[in-house]
N, C-alpha and C positions, 0 to 999 in steps of 0.2 A: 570247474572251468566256466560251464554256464552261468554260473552267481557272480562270477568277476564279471562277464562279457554286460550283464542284466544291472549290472553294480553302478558299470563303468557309463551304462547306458543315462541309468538313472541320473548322474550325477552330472551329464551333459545338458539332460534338460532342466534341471534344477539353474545349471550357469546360464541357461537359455532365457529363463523366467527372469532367473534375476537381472540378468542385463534386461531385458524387455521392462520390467518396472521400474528400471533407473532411467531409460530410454523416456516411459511417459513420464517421471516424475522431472525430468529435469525437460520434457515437451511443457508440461504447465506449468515451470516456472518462466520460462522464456514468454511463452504466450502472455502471463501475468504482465509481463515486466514490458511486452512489447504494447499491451492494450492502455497501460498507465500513460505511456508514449503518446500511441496515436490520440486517446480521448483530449490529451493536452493539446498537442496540434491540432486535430479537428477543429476542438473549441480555444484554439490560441487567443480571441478577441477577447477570450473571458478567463481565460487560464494565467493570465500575467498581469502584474501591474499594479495600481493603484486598489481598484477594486476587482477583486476578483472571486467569481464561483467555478473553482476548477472541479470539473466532475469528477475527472479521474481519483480524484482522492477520497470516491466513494471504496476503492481497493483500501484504504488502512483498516479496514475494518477485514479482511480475509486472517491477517493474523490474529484476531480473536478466534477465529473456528479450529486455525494451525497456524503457530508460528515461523513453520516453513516457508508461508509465504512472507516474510516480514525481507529477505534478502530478494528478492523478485520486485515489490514494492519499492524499495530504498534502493535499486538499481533502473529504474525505470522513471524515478523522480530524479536521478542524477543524470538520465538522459534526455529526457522531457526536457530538463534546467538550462539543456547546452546551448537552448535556444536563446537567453536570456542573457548567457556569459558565465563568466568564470565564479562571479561573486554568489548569483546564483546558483551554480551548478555546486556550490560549500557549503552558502548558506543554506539553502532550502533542503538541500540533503541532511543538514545538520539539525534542521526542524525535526522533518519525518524520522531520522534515527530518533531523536526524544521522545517523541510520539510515541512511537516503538514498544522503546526502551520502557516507556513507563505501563504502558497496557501489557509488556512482557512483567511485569514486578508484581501481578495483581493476576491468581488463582483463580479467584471468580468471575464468570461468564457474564452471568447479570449485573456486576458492578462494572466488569470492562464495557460494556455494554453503555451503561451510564456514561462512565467516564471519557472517554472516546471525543465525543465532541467538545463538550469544554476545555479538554487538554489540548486536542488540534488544535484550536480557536485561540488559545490562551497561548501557546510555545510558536505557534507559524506568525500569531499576532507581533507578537514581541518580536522576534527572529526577522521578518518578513517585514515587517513596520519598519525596524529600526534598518533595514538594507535599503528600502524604499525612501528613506530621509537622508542619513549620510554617506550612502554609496551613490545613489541613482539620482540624490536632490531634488525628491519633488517636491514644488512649490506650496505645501501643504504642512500641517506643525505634527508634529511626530505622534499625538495621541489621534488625532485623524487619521494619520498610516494604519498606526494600529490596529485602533478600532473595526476600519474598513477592512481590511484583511480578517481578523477575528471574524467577522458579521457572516462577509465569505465562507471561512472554513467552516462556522459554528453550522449554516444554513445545509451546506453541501453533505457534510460527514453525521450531520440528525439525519438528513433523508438517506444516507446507505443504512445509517443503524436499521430506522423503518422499512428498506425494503429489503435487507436481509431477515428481520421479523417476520415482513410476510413469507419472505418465500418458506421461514423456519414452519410457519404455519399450515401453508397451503402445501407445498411441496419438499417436504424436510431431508427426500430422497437427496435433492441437489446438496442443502448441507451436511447431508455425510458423505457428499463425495469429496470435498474439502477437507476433511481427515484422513482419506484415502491415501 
């Protein structure tokens, strides 16, 4: 009787823990998804548009450490977007899944590491150029769209590679709580 009562006890806190770590796991994905948001609005004069250095897109880079955050990410760019409209809220989500998509295809840490910024630069380019010419029509020739956006991403998403390095270095405690 005792082993059942002790059993049944065990096995309460067991369901305890585990709802407790789905609890936090699904608290930092919302916080992820809500800080991609506000860094955009914060910096809205510099998150839209022609040329832009959106910070928040220093977050593409958390799905190299886990790809769990790659849905937190790409739901926070599709909210961020809403501010911009519809065409935004498609396309730029359609960027970042690529982006994604392609740093999820690649095993290695230190090549996604590489990688990362010239894929941003290269797919939000294209993506983001070509909505900025013949959605938006700005008075500008389409390899100018491009460009300027590319220059944007390439600049913003080298500085998250670098400051996820340091902190890899100075305080590496932080990135394994990103595996967690």
């Amino acid at each position: 009787m005792f082993s059942l009562i002790t059993t049944a006890k065990l096995k309460q806190g067991e369901n305890l823990i585990m709802k407790n770590q789905q609890v936090r796991e699904l608290t930092k994905m919302a916080v992820t998804a809500a800080l991609y948001v506000v860094l955009c609005y914060a910096f809205a004069f510099m998150s839209y548009g022609l040329i832009q250095f959106r910070i928040a897109e220093i977050l593409i880079i958390l799905p190299i450490y886990n790809k769990k955050y790659c849905i937190p990410v790409i739901l926070g760019t599709f909210i961020a977007n809403m501010l911009n409209g519809v065409h935004d809220m498609i396309l730029g989500t359609l960027a970042t899944v690529l982006v994604l998509f392609i740093i999820m295809l690649i095993n290695n840490g230190v090549v996604k590491k590489i990688i990362i910024a010239p894929a941003a630069a290269i797919i939000n380019g294209v993506i983001i150029g070509l909505m900025l010419y013949f959605i938006f029509e700005v008075p500008y020739a389409l390899w100018f769209c491009m460009v300027s956006v590319s220059i944007g991403e390439f600049v913003v998403v080298l500085a998250g590679v670098l400051v996820f390095a340091g902190i890899e270095k100075t305080n590496p405690k932080l990135i394994t709580m990103l595996d967690k």
